[in-house]
C-alpha positions as CSV (number, residue, x, y, z in Angstrom):
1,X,0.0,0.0,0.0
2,X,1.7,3.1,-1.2
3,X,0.1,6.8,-0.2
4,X,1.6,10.3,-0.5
5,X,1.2,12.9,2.0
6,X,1.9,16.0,0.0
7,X,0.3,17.1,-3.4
8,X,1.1,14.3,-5.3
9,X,3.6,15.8,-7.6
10,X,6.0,12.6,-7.7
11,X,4.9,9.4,-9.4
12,X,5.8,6.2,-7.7
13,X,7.8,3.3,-8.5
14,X,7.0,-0.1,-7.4
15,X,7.7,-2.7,-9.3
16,X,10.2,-5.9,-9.5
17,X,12.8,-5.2,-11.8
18,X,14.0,-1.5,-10.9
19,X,14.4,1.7,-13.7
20,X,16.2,0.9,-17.2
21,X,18.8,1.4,-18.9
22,X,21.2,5.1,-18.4
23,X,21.0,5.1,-14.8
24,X,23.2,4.9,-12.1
25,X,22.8,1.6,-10.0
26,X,24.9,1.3,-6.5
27,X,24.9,-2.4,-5.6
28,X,27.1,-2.3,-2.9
29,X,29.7,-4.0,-4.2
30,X,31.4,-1.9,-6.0
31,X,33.9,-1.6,-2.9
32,X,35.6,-4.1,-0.8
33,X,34.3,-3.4,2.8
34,X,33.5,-6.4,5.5
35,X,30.4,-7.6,6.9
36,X,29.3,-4.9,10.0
37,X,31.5,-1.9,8.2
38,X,29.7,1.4,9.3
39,X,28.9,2.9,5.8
40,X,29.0,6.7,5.7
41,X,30.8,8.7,2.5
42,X,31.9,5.7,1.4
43,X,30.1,5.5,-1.7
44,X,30.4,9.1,-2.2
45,X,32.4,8.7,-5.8
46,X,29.1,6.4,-7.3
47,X,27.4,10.0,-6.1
48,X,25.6,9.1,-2.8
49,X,26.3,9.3,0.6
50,X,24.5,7.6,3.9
51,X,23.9,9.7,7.7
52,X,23.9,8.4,10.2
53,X,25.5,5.4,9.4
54,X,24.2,2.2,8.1
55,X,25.7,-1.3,8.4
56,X,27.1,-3.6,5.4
57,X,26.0,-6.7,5.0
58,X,25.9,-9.8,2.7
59,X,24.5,-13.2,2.0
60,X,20.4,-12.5,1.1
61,X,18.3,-14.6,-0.9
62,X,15.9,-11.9,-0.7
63,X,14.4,-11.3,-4.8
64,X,16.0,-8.2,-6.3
65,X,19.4,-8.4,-3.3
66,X,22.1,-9.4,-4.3
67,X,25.9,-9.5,-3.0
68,X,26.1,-6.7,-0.6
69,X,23.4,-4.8,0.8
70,X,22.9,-2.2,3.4
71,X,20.7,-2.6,7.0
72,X,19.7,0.2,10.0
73,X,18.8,-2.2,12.7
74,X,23.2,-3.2,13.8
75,X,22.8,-1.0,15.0
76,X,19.7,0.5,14.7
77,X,19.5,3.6,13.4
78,X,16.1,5.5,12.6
79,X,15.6,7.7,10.7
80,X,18.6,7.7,8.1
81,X,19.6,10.2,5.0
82,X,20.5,8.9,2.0
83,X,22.5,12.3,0.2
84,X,23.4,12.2,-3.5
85,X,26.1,14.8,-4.2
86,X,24.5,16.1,-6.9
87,X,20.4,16.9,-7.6
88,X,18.2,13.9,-8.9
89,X,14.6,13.3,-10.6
90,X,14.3,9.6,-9.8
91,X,15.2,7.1,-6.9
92,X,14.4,4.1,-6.1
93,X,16.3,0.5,-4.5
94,X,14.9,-3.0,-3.2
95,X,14.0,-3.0,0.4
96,X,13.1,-5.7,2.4
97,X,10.8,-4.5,6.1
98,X,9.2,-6.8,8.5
99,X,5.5,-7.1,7.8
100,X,3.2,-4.1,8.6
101,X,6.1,-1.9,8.8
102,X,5.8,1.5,7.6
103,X,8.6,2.9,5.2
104,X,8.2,6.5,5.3
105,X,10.1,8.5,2.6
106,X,10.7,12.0,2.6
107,X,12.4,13.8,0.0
108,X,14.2,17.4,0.8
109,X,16.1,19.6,-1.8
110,X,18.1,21.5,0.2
111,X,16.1,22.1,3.4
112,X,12.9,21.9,2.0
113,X,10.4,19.0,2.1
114,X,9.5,18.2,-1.8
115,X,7.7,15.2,-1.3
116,X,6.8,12.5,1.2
117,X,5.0,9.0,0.8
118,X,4.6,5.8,3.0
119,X,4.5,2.2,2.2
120,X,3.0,-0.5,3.9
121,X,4.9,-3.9,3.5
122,X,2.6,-6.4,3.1
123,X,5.2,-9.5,2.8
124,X,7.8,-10.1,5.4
125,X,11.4,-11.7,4.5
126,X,12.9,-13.1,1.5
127,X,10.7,-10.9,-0.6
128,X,12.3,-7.6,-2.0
129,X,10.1,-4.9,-3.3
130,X,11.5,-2.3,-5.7
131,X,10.4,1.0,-3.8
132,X,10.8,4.6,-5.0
133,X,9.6,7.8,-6.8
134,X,10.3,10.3,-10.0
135,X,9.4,13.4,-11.7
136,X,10.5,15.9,-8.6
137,X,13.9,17.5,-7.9
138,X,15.5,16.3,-4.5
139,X,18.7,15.9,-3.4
140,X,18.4,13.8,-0.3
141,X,15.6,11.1,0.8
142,X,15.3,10.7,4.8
143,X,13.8,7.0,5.4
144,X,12.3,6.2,8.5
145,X,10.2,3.0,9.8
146,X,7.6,2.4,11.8
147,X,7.0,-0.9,14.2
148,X,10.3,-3.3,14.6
149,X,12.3,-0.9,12.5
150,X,14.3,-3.3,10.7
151,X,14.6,-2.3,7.3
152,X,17.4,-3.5,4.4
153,X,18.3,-1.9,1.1
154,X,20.2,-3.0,-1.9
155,X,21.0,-2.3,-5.6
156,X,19.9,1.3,-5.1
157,X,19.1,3.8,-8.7
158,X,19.1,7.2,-9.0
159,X,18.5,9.8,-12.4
160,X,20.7,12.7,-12.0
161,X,18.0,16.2,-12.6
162,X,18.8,17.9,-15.7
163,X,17.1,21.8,-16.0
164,X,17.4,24.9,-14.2
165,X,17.4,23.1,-10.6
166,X,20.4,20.2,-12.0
167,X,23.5,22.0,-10.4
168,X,25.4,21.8,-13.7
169,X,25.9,23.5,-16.9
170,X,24.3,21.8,-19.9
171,X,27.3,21.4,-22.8
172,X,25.8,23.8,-25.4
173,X,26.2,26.6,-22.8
174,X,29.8,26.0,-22.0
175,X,31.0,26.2,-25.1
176,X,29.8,29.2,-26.1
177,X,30.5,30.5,-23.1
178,X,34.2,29.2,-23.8
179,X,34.1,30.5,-27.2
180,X,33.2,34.0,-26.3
181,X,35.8,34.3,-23.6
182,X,38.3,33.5,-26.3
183,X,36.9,36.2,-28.6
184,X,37.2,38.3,-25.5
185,X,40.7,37.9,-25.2
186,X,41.8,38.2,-29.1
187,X,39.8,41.5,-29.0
188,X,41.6,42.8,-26.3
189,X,44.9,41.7,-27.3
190,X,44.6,43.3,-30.5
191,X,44.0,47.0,-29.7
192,X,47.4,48.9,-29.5
């Protein structure tokens, strides 16, 4: 059961095989870190980061997990931030809750609350649901759970934001930009 508490401005994402093609997909793996590491910046270079800290873990036959994943609950930690260094339009990763737990997803860009929405696991264990949103510009999601507040997350996606509200300059721009800084500087060398 999926609600959002705001306008409804985002559209949700649950299904069982994740977004497609062209985004970016953190399994977890993708560095060498032991069973109960405390994951923080780690994963900063695949463009996300984790506060407080969660714990890495590994060895889940849960659908949709695979290799490494992250948990809150050794210890627990409720809510968490998950912080992408750079603003998105789409999120989403498999999570696995005890049953009846609430997963409670708020999405900020910059201090501001864009969007929130709730969950409702209806399965417990061993059976990973794809969970997330799109078509809003965030840069940060807080998760929070309700009852035992175990929750577990792997293979997470993101879409990096592209517009006014991305952070970066499109291509087109810097090189004209480029170009007329060049002309700038053969005009001015030329007077006498």
């Amino acid at each position: 059961m999926f609600g959002f508490s705001n306008n409804a401005l985002a559209v949700m994402i649950t299904n069982n095989s994740g977004f497609g093609e062209g985004d970016t997909l953190v399994t977890f793996d993708e560095i060498a870190l032991v069973n109960g590491t405390i994951v923080t910046n780690q994963f900063q270079l695949y463009g996300v980061e984790f506060s407080p800290s969660l714990t890495i873990e590994s060895g889940r036959s849960t659908s949709g997990f695979s290799g490494k994943d992250l948990q809150n609950f050794s210890p627990s930690v409720n809510p968490f931030s998950i912080i992408f260094t750079q603003t998105v339009s789409a999120f989403g990763a498999y999570w696995e809750a005890d049953v009846l737990n609430v997963l409670i997803f708020d999405a900020f860009l910059g201090a501001t609350l864009v969007e929130s929405f709730n969950f409702t696991e209806p399965n417990c264990c061993n059976t990973g649901t794809f969970l997330g949103f799109s078509n809003i510009t965030f840069d940060s999601v807080q998760v929070s759970t309700s009852g035992t507040q175990a929750l577990i997350m792997d293979n997470l996606q993101y879409s990096p934001a592209l517009g006014p509200n991305s952070g970066s300059v499109p291509e087109p721009t810097s090189l004209v930009l480029l170009g007329l800084g060049l002309a700038s500087i053969g005009f001015f060398r030329k007077k006498p």
